[in-house]
C-alpha positions as CSV (number, residue, x, y, z in Angstrom):
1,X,-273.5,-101.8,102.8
2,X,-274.5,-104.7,100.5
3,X,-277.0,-107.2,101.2
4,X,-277.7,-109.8,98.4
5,X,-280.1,-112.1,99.0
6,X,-280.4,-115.5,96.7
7,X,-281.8,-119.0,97.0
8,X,-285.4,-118.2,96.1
9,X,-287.3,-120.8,93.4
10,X,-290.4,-123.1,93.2
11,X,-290.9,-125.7,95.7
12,X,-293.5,-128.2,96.7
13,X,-295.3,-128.1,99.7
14,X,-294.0,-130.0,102.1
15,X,-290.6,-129.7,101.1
16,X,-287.7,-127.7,101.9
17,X,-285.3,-124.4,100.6
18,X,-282.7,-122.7,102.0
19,X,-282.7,-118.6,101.5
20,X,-279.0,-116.8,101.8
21,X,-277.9,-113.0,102.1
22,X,-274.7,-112.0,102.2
23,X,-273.7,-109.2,103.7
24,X,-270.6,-106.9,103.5
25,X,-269.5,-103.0,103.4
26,X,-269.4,-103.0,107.4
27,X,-269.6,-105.0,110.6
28,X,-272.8,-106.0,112.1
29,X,-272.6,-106.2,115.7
30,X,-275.3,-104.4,117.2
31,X,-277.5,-105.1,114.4
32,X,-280.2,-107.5,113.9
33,X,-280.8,-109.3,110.5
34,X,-284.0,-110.2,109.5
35,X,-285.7,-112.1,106.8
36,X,-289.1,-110.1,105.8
37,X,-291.5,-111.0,103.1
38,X,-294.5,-109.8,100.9
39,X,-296.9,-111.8,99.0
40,X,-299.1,-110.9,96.4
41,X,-301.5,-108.3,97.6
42,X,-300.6,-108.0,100.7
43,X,-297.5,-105.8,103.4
44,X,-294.4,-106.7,103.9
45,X,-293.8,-108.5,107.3
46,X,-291.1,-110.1,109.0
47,X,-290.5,-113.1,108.9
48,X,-288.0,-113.9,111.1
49,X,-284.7,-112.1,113.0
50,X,-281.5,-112.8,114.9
51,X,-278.9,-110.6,116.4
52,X,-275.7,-110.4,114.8
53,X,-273.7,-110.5,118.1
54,X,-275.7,-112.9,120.4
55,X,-277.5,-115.0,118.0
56,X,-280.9,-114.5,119.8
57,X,-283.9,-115.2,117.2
58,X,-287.3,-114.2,116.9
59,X,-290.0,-115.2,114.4
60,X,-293.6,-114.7,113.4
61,X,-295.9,-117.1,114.6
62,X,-296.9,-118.5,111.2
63,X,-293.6,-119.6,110.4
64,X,-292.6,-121.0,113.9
65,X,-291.5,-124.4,113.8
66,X,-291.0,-124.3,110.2
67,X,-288.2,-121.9,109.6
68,X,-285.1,-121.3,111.2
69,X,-283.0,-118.3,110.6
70,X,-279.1,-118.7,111.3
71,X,-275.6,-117.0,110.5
72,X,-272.5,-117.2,109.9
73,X,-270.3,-114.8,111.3
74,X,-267.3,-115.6,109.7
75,X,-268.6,-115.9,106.4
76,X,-270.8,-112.6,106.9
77,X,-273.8,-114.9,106.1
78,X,-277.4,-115.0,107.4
79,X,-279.6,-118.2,106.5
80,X,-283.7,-118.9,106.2
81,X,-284.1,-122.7,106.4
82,X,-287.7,-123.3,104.9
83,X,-289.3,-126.5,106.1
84,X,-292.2,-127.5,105.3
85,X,-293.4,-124.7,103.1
86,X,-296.9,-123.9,102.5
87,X,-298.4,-122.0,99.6
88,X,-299.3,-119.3,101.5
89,X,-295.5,-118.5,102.4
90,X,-295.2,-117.4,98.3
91,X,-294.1,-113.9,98.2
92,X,-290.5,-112.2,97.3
93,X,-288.4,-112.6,100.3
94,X,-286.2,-109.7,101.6
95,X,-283.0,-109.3,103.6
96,X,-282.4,-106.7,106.0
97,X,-280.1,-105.4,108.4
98,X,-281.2,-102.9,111.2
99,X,-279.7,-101.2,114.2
100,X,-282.6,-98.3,114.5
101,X,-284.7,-97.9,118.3
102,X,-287.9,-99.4,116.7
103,X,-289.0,-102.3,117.0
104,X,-287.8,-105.4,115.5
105,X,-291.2,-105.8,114.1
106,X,-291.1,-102.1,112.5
107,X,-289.8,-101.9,109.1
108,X,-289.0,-98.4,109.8
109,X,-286.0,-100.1,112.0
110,X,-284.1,-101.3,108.9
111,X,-281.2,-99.1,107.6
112,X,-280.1,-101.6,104.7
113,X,-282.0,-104.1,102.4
114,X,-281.1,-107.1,99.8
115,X,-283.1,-107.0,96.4
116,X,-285.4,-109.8,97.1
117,X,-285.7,-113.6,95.9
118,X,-289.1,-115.1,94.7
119,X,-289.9,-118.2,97.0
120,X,-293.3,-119.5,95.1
121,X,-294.3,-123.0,97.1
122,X,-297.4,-125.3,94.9
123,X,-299.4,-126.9,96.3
């Protein structure tokens, strides 16, 4: 399994960037993908998830509003739309794919992981 996240760069506050990971090497239903994240000094955390099959999605509540996380089945795609960014979202951004019993919320859940992309937002 291959995840390969990209899209990661400097942006403004305010503005907006789009995140993509790609995923191949198997078929995902009955997994969730999530986007987690870890900035400077601080855990990683997820940031947002949706099931492969369904397309249910679930987010942290600091990002709520802001970002929405998508896929494309077809294209074996999973998306974070970044609106509005604030400077406290900087951190290296991380794909993952889990199908474990934890908890979405539990990084122990995750099987597979992308190499991350830097998202730095100035303000």
């Amino acid at each position: 399994v291959q995840l390969q996240a990209s899209g990661g760069g400097l942006v403004q506050a305010g503005g907006s960037l789009r995140l993509s990971c790609a995923a191949s090497g198997r078929t995902f239903s009955g997994y969730n993908m999530a986007w987690f994240r870890q900035g400077p000094g601080k855990e990683r955390e997820l940031v947002a998830s949706i099931w492969w099959s369904s397309g249910i999605t679930d987010y942290a509540d600091s990002v709520k509003g802001r970002f929405t996380i998508s896929r494309d089945n077809a294209k074996n795609m999973v998306y974070l739309q970044m609106e509005s960014p604030k400077p406290e979202d900087t951190a290296v951004y991380y794909c993952a794919a889990g199908s474990g019993s934890s908890s979405l919320w539990d990084l122990l859940r995750y099987n597979h992981w992308g190499q991350g992309t830097l998202v730095t937002v100035s303000s």
